[in-house]
N, CA, C and O atoms as a Tripos MOL2 file, in Angstrom:
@<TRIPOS>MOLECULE
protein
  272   271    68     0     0
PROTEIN
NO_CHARGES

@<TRIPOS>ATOM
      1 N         139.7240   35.6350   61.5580 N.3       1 UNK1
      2 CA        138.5020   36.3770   61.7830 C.3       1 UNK1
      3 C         138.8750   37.8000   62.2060 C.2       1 UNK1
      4 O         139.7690   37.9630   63.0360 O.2       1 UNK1
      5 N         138.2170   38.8480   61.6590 N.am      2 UNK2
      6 CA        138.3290   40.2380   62.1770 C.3       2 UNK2
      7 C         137.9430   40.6280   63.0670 C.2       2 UNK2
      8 O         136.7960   40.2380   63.2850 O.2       2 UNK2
      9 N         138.3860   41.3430   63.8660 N.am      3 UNK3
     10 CA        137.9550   41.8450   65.3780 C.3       3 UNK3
     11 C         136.8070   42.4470   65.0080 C.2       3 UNK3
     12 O         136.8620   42.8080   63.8330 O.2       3 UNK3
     13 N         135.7520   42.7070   65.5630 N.am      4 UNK4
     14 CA        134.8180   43.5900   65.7150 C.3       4 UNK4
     15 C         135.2810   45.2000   66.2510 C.2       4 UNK4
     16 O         135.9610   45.4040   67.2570 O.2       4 UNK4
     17 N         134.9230   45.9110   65.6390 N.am      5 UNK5
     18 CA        135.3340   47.0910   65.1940 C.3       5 UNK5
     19 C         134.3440   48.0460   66.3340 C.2       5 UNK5
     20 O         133.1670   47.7220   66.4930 O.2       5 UNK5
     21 N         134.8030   48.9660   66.9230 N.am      6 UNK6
     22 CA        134.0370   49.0400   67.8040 C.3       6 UNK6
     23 C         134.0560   51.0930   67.5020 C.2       6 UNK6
     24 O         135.0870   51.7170   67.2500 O.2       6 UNK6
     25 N         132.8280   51.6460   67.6120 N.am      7 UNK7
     26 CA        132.3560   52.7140   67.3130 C.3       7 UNK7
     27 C         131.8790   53.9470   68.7520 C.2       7 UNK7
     28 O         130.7280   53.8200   69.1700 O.2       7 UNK7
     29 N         132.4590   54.6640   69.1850 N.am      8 UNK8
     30 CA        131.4590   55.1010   69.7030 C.3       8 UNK8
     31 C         131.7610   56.5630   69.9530 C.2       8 UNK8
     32 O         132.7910   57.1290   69.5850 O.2       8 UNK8
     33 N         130.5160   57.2520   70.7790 N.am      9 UNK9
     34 CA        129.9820   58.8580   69.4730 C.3       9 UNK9
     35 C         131.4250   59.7410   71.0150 C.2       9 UNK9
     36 O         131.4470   59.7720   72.2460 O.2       9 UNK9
     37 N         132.2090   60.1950   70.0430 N.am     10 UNK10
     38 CA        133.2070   60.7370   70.8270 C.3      10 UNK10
     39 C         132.5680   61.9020   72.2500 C.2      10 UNK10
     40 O         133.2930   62.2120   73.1960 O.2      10 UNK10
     41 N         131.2540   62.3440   72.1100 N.am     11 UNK11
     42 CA        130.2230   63.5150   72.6050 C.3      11 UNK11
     43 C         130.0910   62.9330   73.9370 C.2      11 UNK11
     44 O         130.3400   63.4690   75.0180 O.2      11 UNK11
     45 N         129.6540   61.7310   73.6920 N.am     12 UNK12
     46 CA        129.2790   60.4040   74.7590 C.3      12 UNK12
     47 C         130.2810   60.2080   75.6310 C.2      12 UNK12
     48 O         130.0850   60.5960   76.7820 O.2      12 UNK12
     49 N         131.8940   59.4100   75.2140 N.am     13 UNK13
     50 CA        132.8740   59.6270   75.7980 C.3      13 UNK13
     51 C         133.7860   60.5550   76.6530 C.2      13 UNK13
     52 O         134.6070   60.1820   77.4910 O.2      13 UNK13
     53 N         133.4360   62.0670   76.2190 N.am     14 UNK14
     54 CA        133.7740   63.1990   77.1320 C.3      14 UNK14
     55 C         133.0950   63.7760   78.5360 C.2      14 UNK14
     56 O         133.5740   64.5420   79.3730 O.2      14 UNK14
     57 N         131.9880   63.2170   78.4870 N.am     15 UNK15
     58 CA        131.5360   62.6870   79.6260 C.3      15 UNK15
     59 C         132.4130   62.0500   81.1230 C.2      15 UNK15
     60 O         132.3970   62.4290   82.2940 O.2      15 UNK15
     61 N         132.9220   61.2610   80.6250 N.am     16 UNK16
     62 CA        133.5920   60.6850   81.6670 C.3      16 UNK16
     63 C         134.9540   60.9930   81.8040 C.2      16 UNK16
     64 O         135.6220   60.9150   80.7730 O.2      16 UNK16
     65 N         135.6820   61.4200   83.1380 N.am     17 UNK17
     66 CA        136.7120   61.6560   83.3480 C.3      17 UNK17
     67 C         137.6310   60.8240   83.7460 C.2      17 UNK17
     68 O         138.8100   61.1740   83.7120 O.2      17 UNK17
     69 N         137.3350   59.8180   84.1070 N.am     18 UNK18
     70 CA        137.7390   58.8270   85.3100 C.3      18 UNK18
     71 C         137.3750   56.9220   84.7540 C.2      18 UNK18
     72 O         136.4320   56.5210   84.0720 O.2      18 UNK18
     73 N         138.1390   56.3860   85.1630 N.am     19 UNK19
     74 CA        137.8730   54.8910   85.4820 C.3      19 UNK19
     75 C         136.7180   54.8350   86.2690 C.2      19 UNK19
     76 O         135.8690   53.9700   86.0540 O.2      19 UNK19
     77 N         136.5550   55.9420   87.4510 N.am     20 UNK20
     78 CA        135.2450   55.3810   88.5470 C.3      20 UNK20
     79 C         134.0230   55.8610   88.1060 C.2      20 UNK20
     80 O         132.9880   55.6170   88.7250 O.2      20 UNK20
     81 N         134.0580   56.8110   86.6470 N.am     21 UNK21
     82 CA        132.6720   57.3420   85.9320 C.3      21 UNK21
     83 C         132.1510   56.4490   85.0790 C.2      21 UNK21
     84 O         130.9810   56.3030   84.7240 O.2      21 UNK21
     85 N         133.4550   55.6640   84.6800 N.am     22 UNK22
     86 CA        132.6070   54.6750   83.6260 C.3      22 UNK22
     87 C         132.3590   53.7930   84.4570 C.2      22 UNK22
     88 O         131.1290   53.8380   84.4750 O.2      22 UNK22
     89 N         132.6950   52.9080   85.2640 N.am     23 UNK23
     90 CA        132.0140   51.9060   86.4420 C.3      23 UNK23
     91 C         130.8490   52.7260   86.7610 C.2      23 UNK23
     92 O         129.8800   51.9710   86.8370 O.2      23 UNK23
     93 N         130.5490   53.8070   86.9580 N.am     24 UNK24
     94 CA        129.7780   54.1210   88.0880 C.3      24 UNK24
     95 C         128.7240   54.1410   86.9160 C.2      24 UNK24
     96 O         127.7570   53.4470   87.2300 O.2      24 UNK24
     97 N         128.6170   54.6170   85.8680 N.am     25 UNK25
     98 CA        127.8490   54.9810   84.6680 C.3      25 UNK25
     99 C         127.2100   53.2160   84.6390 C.2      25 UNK25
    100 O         126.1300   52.8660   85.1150 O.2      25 UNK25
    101 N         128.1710   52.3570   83.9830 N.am     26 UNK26
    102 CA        127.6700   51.3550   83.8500 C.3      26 UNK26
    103 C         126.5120   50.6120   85.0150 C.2      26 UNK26
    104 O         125.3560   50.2050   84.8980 O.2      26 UNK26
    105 N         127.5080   50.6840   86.1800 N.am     27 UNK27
    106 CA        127.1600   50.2760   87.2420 C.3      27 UNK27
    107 C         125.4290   50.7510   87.1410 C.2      27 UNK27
    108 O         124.6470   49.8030   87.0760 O.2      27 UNK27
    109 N         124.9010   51.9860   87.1290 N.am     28 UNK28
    110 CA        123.9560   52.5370   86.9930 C.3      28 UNK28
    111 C         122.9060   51.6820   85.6590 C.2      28 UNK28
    112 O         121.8720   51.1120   86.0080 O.2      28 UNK28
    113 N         123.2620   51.6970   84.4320 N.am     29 UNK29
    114 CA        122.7490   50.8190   83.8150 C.3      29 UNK29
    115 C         122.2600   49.5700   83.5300 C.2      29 UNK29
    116 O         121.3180   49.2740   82.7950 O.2      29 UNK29
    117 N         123.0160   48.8290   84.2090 N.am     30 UNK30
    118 CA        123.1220   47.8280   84.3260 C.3      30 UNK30
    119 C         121.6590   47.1840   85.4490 C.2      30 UNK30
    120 O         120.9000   46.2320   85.2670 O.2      30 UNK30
    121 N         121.7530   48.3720   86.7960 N.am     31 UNK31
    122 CA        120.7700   48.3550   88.0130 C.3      31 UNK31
    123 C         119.4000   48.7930   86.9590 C.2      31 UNK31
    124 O         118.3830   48.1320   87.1690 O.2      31 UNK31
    125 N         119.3460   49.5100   86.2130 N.am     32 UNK32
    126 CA        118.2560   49.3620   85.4240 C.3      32 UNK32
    127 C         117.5650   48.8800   84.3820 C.2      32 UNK32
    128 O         116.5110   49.1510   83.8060 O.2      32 UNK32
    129 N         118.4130   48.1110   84.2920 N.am     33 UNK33
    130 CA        118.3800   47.1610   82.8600 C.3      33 UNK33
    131 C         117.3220   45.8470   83.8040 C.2      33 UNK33
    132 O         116.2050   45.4040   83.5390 O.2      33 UNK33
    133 N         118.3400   45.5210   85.0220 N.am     34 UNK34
    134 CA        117.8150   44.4590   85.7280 C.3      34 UNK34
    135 C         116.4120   44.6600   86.4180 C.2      34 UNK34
    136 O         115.5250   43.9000   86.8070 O.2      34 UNK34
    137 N         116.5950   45.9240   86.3960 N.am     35 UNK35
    138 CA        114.4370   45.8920   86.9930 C.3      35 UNK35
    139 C         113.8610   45.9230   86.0440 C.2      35 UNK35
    140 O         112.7580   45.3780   85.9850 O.2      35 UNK35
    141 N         114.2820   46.4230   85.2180 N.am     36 UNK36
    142 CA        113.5590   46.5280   83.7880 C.3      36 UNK36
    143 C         113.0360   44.8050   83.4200 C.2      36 UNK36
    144 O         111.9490   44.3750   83.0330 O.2      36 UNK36
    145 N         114.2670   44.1400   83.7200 N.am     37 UNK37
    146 CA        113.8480   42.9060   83.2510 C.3      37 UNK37
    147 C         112.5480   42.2440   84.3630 C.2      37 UNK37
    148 O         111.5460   41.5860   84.0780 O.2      37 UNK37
    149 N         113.0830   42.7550   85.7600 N.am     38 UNK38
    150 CA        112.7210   41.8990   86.9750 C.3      38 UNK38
    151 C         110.7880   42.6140   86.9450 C.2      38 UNK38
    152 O         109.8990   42.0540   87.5870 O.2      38 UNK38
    153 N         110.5540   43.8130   86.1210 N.am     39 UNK39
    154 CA        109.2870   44.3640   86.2860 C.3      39 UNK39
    155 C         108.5040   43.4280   85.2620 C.2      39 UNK39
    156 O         107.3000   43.2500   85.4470 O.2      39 UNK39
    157 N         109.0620   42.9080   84.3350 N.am     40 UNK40
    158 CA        108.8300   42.4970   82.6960 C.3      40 UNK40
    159 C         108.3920   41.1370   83.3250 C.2      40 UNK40
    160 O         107.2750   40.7610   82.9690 O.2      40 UNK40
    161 N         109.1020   40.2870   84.2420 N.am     41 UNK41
    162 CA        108.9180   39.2800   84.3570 C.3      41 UNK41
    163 C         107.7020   39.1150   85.4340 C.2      41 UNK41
    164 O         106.8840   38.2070   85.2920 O.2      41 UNK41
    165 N         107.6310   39.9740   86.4420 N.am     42 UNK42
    166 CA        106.3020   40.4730   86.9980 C.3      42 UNK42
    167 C         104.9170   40.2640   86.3990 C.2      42 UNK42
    168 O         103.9620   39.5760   86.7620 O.2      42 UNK42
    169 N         105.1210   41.0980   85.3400 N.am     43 UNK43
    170 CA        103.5580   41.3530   84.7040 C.3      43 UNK43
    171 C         103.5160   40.0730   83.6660 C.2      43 UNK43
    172 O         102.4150   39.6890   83.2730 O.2      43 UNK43
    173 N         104.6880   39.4310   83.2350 N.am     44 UNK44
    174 CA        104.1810   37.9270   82.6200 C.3      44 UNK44
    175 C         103.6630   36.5300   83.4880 C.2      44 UNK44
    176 O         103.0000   35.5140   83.2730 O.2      44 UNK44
    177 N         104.4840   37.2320   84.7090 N.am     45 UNK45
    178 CA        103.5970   35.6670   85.8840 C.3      45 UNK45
    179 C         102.5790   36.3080   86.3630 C.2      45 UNK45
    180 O         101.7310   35.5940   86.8970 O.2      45 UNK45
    181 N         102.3300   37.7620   86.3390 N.am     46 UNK46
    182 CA        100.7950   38.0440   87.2460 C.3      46 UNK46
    183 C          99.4050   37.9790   86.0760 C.2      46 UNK46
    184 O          98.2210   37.6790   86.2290 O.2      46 UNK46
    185 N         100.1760   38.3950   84.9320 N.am     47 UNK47
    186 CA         99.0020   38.6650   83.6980 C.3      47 UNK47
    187 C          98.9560   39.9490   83.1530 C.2      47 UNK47
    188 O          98.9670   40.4490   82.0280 O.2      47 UNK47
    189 N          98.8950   40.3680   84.4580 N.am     48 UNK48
    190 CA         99.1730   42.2870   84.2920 C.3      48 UNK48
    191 C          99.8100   43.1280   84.6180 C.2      48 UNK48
    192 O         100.6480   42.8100   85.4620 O.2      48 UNK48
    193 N          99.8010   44.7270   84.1420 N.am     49 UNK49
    194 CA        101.1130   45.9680   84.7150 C.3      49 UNK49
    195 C         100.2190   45.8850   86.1040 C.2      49 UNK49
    196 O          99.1040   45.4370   86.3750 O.2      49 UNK49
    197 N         101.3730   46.6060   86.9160 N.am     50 UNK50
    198 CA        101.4350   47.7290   87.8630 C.3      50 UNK50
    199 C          99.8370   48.7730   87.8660 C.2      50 UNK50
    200 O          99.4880   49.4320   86.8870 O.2      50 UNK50
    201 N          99.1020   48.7110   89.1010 N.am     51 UNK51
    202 CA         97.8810   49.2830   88.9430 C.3      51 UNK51
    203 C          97.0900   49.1440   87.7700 C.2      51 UNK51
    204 O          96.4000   50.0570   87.3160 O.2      51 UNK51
    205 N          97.2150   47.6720   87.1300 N.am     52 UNK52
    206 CA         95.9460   47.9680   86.2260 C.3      52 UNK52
    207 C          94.9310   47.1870   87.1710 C.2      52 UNK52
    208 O          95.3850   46.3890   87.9910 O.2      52 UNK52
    209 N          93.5390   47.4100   87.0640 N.am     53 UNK53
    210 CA         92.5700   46.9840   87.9460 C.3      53 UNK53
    211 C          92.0100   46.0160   87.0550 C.2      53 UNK53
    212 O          90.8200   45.8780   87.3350 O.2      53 UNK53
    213 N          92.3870   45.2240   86.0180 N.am     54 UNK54
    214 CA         92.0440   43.7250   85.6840 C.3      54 UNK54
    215 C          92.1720   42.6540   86.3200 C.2      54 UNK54
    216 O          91.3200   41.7670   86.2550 O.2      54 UNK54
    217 N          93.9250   42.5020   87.4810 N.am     55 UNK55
    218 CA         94.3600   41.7700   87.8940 C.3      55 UNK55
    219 C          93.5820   41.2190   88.9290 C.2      55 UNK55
    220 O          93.3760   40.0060   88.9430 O.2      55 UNK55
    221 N          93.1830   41.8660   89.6860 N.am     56 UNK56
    222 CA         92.4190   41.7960   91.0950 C.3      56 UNK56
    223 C          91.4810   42.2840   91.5450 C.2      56 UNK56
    224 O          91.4340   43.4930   91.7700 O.2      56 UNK56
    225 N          90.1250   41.1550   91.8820 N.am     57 UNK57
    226 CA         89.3130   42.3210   91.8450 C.3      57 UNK57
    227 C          89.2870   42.5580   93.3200 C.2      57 UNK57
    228 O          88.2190   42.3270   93.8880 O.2      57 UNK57
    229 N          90.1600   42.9240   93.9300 N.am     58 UNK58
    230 CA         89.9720   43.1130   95.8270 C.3      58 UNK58
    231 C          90.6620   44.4920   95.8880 C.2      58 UNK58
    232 O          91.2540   44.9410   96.8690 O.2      58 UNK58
    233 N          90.5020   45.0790   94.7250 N.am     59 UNK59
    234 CA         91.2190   46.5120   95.3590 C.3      59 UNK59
    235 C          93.2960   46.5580   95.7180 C.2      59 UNK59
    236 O          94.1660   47.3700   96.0310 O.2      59 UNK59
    237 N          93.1800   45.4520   95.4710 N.am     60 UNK60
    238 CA         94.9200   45.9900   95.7260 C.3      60 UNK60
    239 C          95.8460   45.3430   94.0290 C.2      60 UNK60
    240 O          96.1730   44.2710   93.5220 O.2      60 UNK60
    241 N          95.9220   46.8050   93.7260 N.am     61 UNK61
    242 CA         96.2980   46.8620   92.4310 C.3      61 UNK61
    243 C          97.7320   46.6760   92.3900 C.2      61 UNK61
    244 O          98.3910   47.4900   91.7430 O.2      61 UNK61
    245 N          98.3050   45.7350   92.9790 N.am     62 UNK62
    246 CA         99.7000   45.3240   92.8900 C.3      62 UNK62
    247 C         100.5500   46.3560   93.8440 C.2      62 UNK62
    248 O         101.7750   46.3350   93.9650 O.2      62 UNK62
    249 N          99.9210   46.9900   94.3010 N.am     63 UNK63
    250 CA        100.2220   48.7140   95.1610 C.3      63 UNK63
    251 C         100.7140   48.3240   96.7090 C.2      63 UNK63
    252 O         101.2240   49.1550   97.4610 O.2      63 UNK63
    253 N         100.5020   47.0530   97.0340 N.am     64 UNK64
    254 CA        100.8510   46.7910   98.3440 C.3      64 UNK64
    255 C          99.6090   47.1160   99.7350 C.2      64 UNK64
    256 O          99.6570   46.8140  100.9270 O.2      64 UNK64
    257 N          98.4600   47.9230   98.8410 N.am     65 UNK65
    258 CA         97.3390   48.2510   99.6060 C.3      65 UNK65
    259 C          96.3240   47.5920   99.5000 C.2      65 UNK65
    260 O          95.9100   47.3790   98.3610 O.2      65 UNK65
    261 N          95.5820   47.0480  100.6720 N.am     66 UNK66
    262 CA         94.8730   46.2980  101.0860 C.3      66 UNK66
    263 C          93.3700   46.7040  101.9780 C.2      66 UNK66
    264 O          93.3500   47.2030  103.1030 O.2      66 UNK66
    265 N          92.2320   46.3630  101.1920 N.am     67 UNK67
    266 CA         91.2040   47.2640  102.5640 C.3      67 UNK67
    267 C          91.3270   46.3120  104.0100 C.2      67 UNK67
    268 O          91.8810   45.2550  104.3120 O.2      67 UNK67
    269 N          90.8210   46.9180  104.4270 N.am     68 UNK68
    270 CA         90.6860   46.4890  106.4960 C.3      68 UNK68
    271 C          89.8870   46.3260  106.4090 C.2      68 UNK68
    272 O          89.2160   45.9880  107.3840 O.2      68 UNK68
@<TRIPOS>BOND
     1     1     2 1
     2     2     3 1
     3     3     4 2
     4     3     5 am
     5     5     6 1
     6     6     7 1
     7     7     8 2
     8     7     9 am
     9     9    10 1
    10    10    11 1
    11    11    12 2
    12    11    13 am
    13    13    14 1
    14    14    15 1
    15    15    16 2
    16    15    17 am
    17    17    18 1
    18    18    19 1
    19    19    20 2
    20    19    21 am
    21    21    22 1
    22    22    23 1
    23    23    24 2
    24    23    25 am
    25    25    26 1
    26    26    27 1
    27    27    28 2
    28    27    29 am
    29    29    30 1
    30    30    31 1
    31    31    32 2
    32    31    33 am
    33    33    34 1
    34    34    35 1
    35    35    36 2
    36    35    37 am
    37    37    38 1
    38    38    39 1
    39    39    40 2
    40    39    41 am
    41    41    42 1
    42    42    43 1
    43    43    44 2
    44    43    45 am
    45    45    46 1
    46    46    47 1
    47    47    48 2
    48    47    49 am
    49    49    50 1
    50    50    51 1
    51    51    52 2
    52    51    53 am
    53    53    54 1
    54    54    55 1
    55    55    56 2
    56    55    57 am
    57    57    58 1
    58    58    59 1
    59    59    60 2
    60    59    61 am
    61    61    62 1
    62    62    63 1
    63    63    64 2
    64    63    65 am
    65    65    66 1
    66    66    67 1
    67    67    68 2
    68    67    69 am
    69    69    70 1
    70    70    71 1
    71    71    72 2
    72    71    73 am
    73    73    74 1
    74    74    75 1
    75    75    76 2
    76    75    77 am
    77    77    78 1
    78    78    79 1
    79    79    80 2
    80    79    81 am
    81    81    82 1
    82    82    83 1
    83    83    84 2
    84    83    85 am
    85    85    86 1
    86    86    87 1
    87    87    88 2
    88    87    89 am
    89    89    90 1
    90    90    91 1
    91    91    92 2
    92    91    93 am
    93    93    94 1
    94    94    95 1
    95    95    96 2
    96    95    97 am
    97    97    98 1
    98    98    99 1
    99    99   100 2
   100    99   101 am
   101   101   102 1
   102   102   103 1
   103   103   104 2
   104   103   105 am
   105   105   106 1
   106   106   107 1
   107   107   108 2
   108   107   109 am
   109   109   110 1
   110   110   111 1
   111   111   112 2
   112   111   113 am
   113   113   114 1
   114   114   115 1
   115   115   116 2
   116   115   117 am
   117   117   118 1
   118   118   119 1
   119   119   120 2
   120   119   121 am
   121   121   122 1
   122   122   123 1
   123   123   124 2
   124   123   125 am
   125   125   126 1
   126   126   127 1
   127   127   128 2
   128   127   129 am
   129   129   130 1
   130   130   131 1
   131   131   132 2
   132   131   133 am
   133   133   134 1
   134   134   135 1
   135   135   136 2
   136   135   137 am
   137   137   138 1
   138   138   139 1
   139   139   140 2
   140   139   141 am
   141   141   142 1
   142   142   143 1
   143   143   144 2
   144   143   145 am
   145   145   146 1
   146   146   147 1
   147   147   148 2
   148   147   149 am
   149   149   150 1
   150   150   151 1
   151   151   152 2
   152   151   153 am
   153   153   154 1
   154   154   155 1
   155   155   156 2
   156   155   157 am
   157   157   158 1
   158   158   159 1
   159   159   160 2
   160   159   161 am
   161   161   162 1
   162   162   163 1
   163   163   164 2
   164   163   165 am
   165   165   166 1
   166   166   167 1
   167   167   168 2
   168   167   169 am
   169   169   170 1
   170   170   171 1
   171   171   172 2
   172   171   173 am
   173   173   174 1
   174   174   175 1
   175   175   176 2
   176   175   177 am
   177   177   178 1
   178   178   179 1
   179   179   180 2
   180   179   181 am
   181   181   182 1
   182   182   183 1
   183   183   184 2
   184   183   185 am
   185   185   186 1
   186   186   187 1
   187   187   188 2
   188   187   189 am
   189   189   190 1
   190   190   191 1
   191   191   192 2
   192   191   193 am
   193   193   194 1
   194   194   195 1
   195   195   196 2
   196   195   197 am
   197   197   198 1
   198   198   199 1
   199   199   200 2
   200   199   201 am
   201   201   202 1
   202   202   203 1
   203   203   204 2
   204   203   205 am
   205   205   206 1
   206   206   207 1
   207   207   208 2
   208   207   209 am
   209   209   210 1
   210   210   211 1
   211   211   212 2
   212   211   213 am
   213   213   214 1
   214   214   215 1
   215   215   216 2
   216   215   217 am
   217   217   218 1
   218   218   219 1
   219   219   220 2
   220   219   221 am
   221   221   222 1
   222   222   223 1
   223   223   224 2
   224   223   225 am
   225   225   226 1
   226   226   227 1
   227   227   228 2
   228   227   229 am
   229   229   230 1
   230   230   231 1
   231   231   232 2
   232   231   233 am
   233   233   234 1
   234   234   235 1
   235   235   236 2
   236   235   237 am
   237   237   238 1
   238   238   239 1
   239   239   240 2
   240   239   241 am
   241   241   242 1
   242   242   243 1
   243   243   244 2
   244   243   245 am
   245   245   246 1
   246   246   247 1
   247   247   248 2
   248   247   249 am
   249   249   250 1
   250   250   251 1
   251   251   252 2
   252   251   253 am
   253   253   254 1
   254   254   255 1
   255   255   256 2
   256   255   257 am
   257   257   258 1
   258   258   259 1
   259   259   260 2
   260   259   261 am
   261   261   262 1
   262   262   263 1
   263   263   264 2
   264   263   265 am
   265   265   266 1
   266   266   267 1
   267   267   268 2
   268   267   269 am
   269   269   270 1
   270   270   271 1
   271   271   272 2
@<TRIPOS>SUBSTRUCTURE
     1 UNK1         2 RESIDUE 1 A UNK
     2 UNK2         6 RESIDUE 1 A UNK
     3 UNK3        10 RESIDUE 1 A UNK
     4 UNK4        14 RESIDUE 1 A UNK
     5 UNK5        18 RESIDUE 1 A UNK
     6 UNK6        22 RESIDUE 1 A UNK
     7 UNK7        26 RESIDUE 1 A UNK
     8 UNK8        30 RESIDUE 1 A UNK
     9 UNK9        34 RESIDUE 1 A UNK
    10 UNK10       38 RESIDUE 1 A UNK
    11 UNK11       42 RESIDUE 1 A UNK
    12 UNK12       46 RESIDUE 1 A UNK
    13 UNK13       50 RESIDUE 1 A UNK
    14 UNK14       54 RESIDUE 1 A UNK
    15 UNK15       58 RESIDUE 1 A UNK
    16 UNK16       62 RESIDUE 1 A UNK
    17 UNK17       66 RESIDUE 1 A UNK
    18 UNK18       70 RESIDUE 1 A UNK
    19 UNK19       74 RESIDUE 1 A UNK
    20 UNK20       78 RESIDUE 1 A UNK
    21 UNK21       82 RESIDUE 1 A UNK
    22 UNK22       86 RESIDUE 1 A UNK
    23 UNK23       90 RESIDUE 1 A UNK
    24 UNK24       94 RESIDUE 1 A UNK
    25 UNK25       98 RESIDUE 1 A UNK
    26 UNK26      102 RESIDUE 1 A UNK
    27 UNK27      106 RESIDUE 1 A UNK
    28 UNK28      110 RESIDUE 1 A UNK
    29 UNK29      114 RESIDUE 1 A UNK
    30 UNK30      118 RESIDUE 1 A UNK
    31 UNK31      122 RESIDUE 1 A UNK
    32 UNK32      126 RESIDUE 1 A UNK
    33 UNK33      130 RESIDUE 1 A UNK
    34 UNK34      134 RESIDUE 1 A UNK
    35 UNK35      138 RESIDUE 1 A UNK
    36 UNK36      142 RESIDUE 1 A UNK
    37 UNK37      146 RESIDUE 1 A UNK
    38 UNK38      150 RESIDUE 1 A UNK
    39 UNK39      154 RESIDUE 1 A UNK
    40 UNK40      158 RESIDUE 1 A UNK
    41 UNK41      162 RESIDUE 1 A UNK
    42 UNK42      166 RESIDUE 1 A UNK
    43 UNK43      170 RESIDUE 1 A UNK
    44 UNK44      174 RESIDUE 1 A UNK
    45 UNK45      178 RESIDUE 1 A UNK
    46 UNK46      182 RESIDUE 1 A UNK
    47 UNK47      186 RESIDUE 1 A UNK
    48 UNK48      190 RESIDUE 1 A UNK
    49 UNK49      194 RESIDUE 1 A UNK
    50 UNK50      198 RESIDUE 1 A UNK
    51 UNK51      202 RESIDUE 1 A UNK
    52 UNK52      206 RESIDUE 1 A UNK
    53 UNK53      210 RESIDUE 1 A UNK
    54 UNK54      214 RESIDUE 1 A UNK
    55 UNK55      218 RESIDUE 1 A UNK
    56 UNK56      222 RESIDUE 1 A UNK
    57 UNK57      226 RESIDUE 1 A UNK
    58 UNK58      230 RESIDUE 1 A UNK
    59 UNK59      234 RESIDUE 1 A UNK
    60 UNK60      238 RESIDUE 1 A UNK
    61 UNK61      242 RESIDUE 1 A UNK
    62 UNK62      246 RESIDUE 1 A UNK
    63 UNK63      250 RESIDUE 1 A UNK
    64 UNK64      254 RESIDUE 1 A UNK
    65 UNK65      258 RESIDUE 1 A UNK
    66 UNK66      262 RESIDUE 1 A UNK
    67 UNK67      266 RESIDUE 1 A UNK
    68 UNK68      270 RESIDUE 1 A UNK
C-alpha cells in the first residue's frame, strides 16, 4: 500500500519557526474545534442556538439571565 502523500501550501508553513509554534498553533485549533463541537451539541439537546427566543419563553435566552 502507498503512503499517503501529504501536501501542504509552503506560505502556511513559514509561519512557524519553532516546534512550540506548531504545538501552540495546533494546540489552538484543536480548543476550537472542541467548542465548536461542544456548542453544536448544545443546540441539538436544547432545540435551539444561543439567544434565539423560541427556546424559552421566561426570558432567559440561554444568556445565563434570569428576571427577579
Amino acid at each position: 500500500m502507498k503512503p499517503k502523500e501529504h501536501k501542504l501550501n509552503e506560505e502556511f508553513l513559514c509561519q512557524f519557526k519553532s516546534e512550540q509554534d506548531i504545538s501552540a498553533y495546533f494546540g489552538e485549533m484543536y480548543k476550537a474545534v472542541i467548542e465548536q463541537m461542544l456548542e453544536g451539541e448544545m443546540e441539538q439537546h436544547l432545540g435551539y442556538a444561543p439567544y434565539d427566543r423560541q427556546g424559552d419563553e421566561q426570558d432567559s435566552y440561554r444568556n445565563g439571565k434570569k428576571a427577579k
